[in-house]
C-alpha positions, 0 to 999 in steps of 0.5 A: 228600252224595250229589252229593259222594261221586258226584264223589270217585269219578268224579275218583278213578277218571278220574285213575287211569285217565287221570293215572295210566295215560296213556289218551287215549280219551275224555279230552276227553268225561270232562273236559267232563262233570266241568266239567259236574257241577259247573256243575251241582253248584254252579249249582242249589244252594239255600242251600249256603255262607256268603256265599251267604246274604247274596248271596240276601238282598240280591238281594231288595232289587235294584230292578225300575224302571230309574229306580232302577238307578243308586242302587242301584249307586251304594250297593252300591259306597260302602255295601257296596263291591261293585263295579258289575259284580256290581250290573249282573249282579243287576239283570239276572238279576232283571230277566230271571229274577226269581231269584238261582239264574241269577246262581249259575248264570252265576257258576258256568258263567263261574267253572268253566269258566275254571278247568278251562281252566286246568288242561289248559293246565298240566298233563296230570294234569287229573282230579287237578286236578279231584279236588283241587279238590273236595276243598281247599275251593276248590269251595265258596269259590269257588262259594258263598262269594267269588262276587264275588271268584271273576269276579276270580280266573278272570278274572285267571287267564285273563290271567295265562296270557296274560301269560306267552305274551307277550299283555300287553294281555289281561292288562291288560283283563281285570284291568280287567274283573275289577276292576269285580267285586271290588276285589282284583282289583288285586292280579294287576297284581304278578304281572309284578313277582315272578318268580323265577328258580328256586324254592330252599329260600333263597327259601323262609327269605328269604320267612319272614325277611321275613314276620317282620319284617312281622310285628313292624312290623304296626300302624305299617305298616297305619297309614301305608298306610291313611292315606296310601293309602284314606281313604273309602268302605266299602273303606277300612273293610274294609282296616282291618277286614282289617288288625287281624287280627293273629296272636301269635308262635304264629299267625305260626309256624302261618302260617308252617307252613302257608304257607310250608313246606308249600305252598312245599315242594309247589311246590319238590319239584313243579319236579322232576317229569320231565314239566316242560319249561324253559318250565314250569318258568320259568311255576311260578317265575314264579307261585311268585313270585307266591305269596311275595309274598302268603304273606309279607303273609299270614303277617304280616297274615292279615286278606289271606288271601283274596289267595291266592285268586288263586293257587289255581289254580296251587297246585291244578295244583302240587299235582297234579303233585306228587303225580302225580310222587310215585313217580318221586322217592320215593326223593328226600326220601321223608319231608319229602315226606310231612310236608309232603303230610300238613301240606296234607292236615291243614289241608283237614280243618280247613277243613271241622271249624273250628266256627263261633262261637256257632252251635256248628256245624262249617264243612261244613255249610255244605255238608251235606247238599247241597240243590238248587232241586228240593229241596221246603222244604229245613231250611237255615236254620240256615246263614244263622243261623250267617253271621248268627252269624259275622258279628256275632260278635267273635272270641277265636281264640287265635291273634290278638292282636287280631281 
């Protein structure tokens, strides 16, 4: 819990005082030494998250004869459709190091750093940024839980900052490279396709129009796209079992809640702020599109939700600059901006105090108490029960019609 608490402080105080009060000196040094924390933070773990279990178990079965490296990567991809680069990484790390703690470090050093990158190309509130991404659950999901798809996310992030200062090609390679990391990497080749040309409050009504009748035609779409689109391979499995998550009309109003009137209001209130130029404020629109796009599918379909990972980033650096902006335009709709800050404030706390099926264990701990690879003979062992619990559990949640 310490290293946590340790980070808060740092990120809260560093904003204060460089966010807040505008200093320069030393801005740079702090900023790498936060990056470094939680390099550090997130690649000496020992059995911090969730899928983090799964990914220490099966680099057990990583081969050590090279005869062997093709069908190893050959099943990783139609058994568990993990795709060949996260194949060639482990059997690398396994080859050269012989632990599953050098893939965690190289992910979260590669990871990591792509994201503090992004943050200082977008903004000048970074220690904000840093401080929210600790706190949102981002850290964790990206770092011990989606750690094929977080290559992905921080790949296809870079390419698509360098889409929109006109370099196309690199957005297309590295999507390319993202893509032999984790499938829904294809998913950024929207993001030329769904720019806005200003982010409204109609844009935000049409979007929730649009999602709800998704929403009703649910099943026959699924149908139709499965069918016609993915037919073999365990992908396709995974798509289905992705797509029968279906949520009730309560589900779908709580989605809505979440995503399209809380995160959308952030982003519309966050255009305003007076340190955006026209340039900015064209790239937000641009990736506010973006975030429609997905929130209208997910909102439907919440099977997808993790599609929105790929826009995490910028929603963490629209965030930031809403709040920096906060007492500039305070008295501008003082209390929507409250309610819907409070909205997003309300559903990080869920993230951490969801319990998990079975294992009648909240989601932080998955994080609590921190343990590192110093830690002699660490009590975790209840996380993989609860994975392993999760995993094999046929959820009730009452928010779905079927699940």
């Amino acid at each position: 819990m310490l290293p946590y608490i340790l980070y808060i402080l740092m990120t809260l105080i560093l904003s204060i005082w460089y966010d807040g009060k505008a200093e320069t000196r030393g801005k740079k040094v702090w900023y790498i030494i936060t990056c470094l924390f939680l390099i550090m933070l997130a690649g000496l773990r020992n059995g911090v998250g969730g899928d983090t279990q799964a990914y220490m178990d099966y680099f057990e079965y990583v081969p050590y004869m090279q005869q062997e490296y093709r069908s190893y990567i050959l099943d990783n991809f139609q058994i568990r459709s993990y795709m060949p680069s996260w194949s060639i990484l482990n059997i690398l790390c396994k080859r050269w190091f012989d632990s599953f703690y050098a893939v965690q470090l190289i992910e979260a050093l590669l990871v990591n750093t792509c994201i503090f990158y992004l943050f200082k190309q977008y903004t000048s509130r970074i220690f904000m940024c840093a401080l929210l991404f600790g706190i949102s659950g981002y850290f964790f999901i990206f770092n011990t839980e989606v750690m094929r798809e977080a290559f992905a996310v921080a790949l296809t992030g870079i390419g698509m900052y360098q889409y929109m200062r006109g370099n196309k090609t690199v957005f297309y390679v590295l999507i390319l490279i993202g893509l032999t990391f984790h499938i829904s990497a294809l998913i950024a080749l929207l993001f030329p396709i769904t720019r806005l040309k200003k982010i409204s409050l109609n844009t935000c009504l049409i979007a929730f129009g649009l999602s709800f009748v998704l929403w009703i035609g649910n099943n026959l779409i699924m149908n139709i796209f499965m069918e016609h689109v993915f037919g073999t391979m365990a992908v396709s499995q995974k798509l289905l079992h992705y797509g029968d998550m279906q949520n009730n009309l309560f589900g779908f109003l709580e989605s809505a809640l979440r995503y399209l009137v809380s995160l959308t209001g952030i982003f519309y209130f966050a255009q305003f702020s007076p340190e955006r130029t026209d340039k900015m404020r064209s790239d937000y629109a641009q990736y506010v599109g973006f975030y429609l796009l997905l929130a209208i599918v997910i909102c439907a379909i919440p099977g997808f939700y993790r599609l929105l990972n790929y826009t995490a980033i910028m929603t963490i650096i629209l965030v930031a600059d809403f709040i920096g902006s906060w007492k500039s335009q305070l008295t501008n709709m003082a209390f929507s901006k409250t309610i819907i800050l409070l909205i997003f404030f309300f559903y990080i706390g869920k993230y951490y105090y969801r319990i998990w099926p079975d294992a009648e264990r909240h989601h932080y701990e998955f994080f609590v108490p921190y343990t590192s690879i110093m830690d002699e003979n660490p009590d975790i062992d209840y996380r993989y029960y609860m994975w392993s619990s999760a995993v094999m559990h046929e959820s009730t949640e009452k928010n779905s019609r079927s699940y």
